[in-house]
Structure formats: structure tokens, C-alpha cells
C-alpha positions in Angstrom: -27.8 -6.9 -18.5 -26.5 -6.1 -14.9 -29.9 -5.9 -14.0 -30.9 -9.2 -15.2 -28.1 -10.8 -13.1 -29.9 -10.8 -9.8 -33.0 -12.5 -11.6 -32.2 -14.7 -14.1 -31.7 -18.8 -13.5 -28.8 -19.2 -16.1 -26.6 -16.3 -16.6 -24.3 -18.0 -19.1 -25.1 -16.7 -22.6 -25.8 -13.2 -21.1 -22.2 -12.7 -20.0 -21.1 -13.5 -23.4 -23.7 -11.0 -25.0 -22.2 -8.3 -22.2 -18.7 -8.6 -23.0 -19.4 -8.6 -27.1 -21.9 -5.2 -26.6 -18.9 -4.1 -24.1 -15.7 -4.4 -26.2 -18.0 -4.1 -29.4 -18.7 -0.4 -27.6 -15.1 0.4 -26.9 -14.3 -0.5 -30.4 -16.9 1.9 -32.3 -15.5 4.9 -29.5 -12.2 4.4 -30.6 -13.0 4.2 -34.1 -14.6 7.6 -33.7 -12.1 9.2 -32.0 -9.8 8.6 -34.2 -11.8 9.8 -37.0 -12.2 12.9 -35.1 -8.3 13.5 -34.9 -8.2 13.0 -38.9 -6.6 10.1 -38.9 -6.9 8.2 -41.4 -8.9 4.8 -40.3 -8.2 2.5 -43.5 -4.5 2.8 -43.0 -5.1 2.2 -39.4 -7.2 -0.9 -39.5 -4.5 -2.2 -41.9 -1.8 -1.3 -39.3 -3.7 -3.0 -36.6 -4.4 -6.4 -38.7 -0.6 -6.3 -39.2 0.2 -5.3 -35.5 -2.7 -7.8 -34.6 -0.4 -10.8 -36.1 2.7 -10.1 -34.7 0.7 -9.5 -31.1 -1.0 -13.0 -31.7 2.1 -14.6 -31.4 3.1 -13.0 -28.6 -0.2 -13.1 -26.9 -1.4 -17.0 -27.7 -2.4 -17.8 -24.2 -4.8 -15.0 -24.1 -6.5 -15.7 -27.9 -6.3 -19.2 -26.3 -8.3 -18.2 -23.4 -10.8 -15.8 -25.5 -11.7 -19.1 -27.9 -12.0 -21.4 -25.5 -14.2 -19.1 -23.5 -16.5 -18.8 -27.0 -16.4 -22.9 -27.1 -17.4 -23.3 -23.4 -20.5 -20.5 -23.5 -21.8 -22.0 -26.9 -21.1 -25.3 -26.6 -22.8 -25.2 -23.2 -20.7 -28.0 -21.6 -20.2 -25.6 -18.6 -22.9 -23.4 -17.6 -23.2 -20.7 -14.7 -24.5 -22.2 -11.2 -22.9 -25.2 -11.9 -20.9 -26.9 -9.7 -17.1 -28.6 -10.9 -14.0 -29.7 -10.1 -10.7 -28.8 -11.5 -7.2 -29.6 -10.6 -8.5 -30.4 -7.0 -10.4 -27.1 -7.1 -14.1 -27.2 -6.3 -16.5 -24.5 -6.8 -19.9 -23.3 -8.3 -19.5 -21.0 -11.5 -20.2 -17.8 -11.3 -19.5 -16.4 -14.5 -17.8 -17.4 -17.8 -16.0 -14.7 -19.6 -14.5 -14.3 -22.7 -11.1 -15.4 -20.6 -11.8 -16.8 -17.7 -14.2 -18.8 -15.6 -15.0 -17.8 -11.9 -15.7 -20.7 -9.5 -17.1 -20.1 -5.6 -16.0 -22.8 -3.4 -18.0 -23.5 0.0 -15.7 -20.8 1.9 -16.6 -18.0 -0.7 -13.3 -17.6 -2.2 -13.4 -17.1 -6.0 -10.6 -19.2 -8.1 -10.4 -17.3 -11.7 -10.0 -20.6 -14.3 -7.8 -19.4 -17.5 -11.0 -21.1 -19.8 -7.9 -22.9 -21.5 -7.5 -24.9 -19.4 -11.2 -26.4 -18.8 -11.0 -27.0 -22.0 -7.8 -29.0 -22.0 -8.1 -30.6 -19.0 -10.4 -33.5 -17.7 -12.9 -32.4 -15.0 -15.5 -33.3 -12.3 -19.1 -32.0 -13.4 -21.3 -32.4 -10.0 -25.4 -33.0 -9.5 -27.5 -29.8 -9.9 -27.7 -29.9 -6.2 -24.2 -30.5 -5.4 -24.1 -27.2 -3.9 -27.2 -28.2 -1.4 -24.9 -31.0 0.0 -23.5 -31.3 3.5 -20.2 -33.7 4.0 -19.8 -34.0 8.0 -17.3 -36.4 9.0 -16.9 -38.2 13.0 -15.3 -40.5 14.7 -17.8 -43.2 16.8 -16.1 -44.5 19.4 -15.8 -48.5 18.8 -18.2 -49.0 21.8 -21.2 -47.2 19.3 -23.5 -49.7 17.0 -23.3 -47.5 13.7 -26.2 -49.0 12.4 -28.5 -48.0 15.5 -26.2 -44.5 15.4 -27.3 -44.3 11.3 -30.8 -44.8 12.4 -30.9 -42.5 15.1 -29.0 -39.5 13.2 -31.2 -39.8 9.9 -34.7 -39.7 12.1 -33.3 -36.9 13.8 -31.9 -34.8 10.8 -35.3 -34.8 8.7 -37.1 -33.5 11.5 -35.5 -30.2 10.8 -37.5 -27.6 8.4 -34.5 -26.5 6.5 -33.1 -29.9 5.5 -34.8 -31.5 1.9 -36.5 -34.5 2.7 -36.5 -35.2 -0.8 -33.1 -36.7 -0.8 -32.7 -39.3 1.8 -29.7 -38.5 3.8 -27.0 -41.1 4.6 -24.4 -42.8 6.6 -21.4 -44.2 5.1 -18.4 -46.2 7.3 -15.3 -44.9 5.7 -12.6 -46.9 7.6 -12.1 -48.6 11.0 -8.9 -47.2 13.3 -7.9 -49.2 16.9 -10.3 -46.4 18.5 -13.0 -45.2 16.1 -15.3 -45.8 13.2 -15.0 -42.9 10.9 -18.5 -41.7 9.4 -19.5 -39.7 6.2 -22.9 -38.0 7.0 -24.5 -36.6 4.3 -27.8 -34.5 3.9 -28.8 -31.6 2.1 -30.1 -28.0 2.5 -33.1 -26.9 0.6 -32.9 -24.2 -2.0 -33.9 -20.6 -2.2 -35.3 -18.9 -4.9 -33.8 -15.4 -4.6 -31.5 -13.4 -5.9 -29.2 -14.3 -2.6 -29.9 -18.0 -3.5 -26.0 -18.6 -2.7 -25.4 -16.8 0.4 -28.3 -18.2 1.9 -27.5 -21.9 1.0 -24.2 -21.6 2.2 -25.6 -19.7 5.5 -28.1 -23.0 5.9 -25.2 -25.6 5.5 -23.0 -23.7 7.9 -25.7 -23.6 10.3 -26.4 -27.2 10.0 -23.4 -28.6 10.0 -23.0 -27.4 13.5 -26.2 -28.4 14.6 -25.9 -31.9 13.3 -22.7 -32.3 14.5 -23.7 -31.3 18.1 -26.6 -33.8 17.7 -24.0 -36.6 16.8 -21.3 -35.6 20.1 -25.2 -36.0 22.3 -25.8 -39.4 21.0 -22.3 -40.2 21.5 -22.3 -38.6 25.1 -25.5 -40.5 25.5 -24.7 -44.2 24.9 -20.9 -43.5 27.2 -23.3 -42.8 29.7 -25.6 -46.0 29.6 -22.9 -47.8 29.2 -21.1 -46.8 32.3 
């Protein structure tokens, strides 16, 4: 199973195969220990179903946690590599255990999800290649067409190899200030298919966002000049 993470596409059912083999394992080891001690394992399971009830109670958010992560693997509403939003957290799953989820946001830091609570609670489920996307925001100075700067950036962003043609990128005006037009430019990376898939995605967005974001503060730079 541990080898089949760095190849297989979706890794969702797989975790929930590992953890049942893996406590299923530590379950049959105990048994057997036990039996090897002499004691005596009928009397034991029945002090464990009682035990088991009284720790239920005590333990609810766990048990919570453990069914929810059972209803989210088979009910396949979330699935590993995709990307969601939670309680204004925003990652790619990683993995979905019996009780928790793991997200990645664009920084690499990994937010463990009690599974509760993406089942109680409302969230954001993104495109497939929501992870691809680049969000670069800038200020044009009110002197700068935006509709020529639009043109200009989007003829210049497609000419680079790494960027997916396939999906047009864009220029959205988000608000107008005394000084500035604020801009969304958004474009997207392509994808890898390799068992570093992430890492190199989020190494090709970093990469670009600086180098579209240069281009913009040249155009900008360029047009103060002519119109000096």
C-alpha cells in the first residue's frame, strides 16, 4: 500500500483499506498475546464490549470522527487530490483517515480536519484544476487603459511553455481607489504526471507568479515612460 502511494491517481479507498489491514493487524497480535499469557479471551472480549460502552461515551468525538471518516471514503463526496475549502481553510487533500482529513494549502502547511466536521459543516468543493490556478493581484495606476493592459498581459502570458493554453487566462477589475485600478490575473500552470505531481505544480506557480508579476511592473514602467 505504501508503495502504491507514489503511483496511484486516487489514493482515497486505499487509505481506508491500510488503516482496516493496520488496526485489523494490531487487533489479531493482541488477541494472541493474550492467549499466550492464558488468559482467558471470552471473558476478555466481554470485558472490553462492556469497557467499550462506558469508553464510547467518554470518547464520542473520536467514534464521531471514525464514522464520519467511513461516510466520507465510501460515500466519495471528498476524494484525495481534491481541492476544498473549510472554515476559511483552503487546501488539496492529502489523505482521509479513519479520523481525520489532511489538507495542503499553497504554502505546504498541512491543516488535520477532525472528519466531523466536514461532514457537519457546509464546504467549498473547487475545479479539478483548482490547484493549477494562479491568483496575482496589482494595482494599475489610473493613467493605464486596462483593456489594452488585459490584452497585452494575456498575449504575453501564453507565450510561456509552462503555462496551459487550454484555459484562457483572465483579467478581472476588482475595484477602483482615487490612485489605482485593482486587477485579478488569473492563469494556470500545467500538470505533471509524477509521483512529485504537487511539489512541482506548486514550484511552477511560485515561479510564475514572479515572472508575471515582473512582466506587469515593465508594462506599467513602460506606458509612465511614453507618457512622460
Amino acid at each position: 500500500m505504501k508503495k502504491r502511494e507514489n503511483h496511484g491517481k486516487d489514493m482515497t479507498a486505499s487509505y481506508l483499506i491500510k488503516d482496516i489491514i493496520t488496526y485489523s493487524l494490531y487487533f489479531v497480535a493482541l488477541m494472541y498475546i493474550l492467549q499466550f499469557f492464558g488468559v482467558n479471551l471470552a471473558g476478555t472480549l466481554l470485558s472490553l464490549g462492556i469497557v467499550g460502552i462506558a469508553v464510547s461515551f467518554a470518547a464520542k468525538d473520536i467514534i464521531s470522527n471514525l464514522f464520519s471518516g467511513i461516510i466520507l471514503i465510501l460515500g466519495k463526496s471528498i476524494k484525495v487530490g481534491d481541492t476544498i475549502e473549510i472554515e476559511g481553510k483552503k487546501g488539496t487533500v492529502e489523505s482521509i483517515a479513519f479520523r481525520s482529513t489532511v489538507i495542503v494549502d499553497s504554502l505546504g502547511i498541512r491543516d488535520h480536519i477532525p472528519n466531523s466536521i466536514l461532514t457537519n459543516n457546509p464546504y467549498y468543493e473547487f475545479k479539478p484544476n483548482e490547484l493549477r490556478k494562479v491568483e496575482l493581484y496589482a494595482g494599475l495606476p489610473l493613467y493605464v487603459d486596462v483593456l489594452d493592459f488585459k490584452e497585452y498581459i494575456i498575449k504575453k502570458i501564453v507565450t510561456y511553455d509552462a503555462i496551459d493554453n487550454a484555459i484562457m487566462p483572465s483579467v478581472l477589475a476588482e475595484k477602483i481607489c482615487l490612485r489605482e485600478v485593482k486587477v485579478k490575473i488569473s492563469f494556470w500552470v500545467k500538470d505533471f504526471d509524477s509521483a512529485d505531481r504537487w511539489q512541482l505544480i506548486m514550484n511552477a506557480r511560485d515561479e510564475y507568479k514572479v515572472i508575471i508579476a515582473n512582466d506587469t511592473r515593465k508594462y506599467i514602467q513602460m506606458i509612465g515612460e511614453k507618457n512622460e
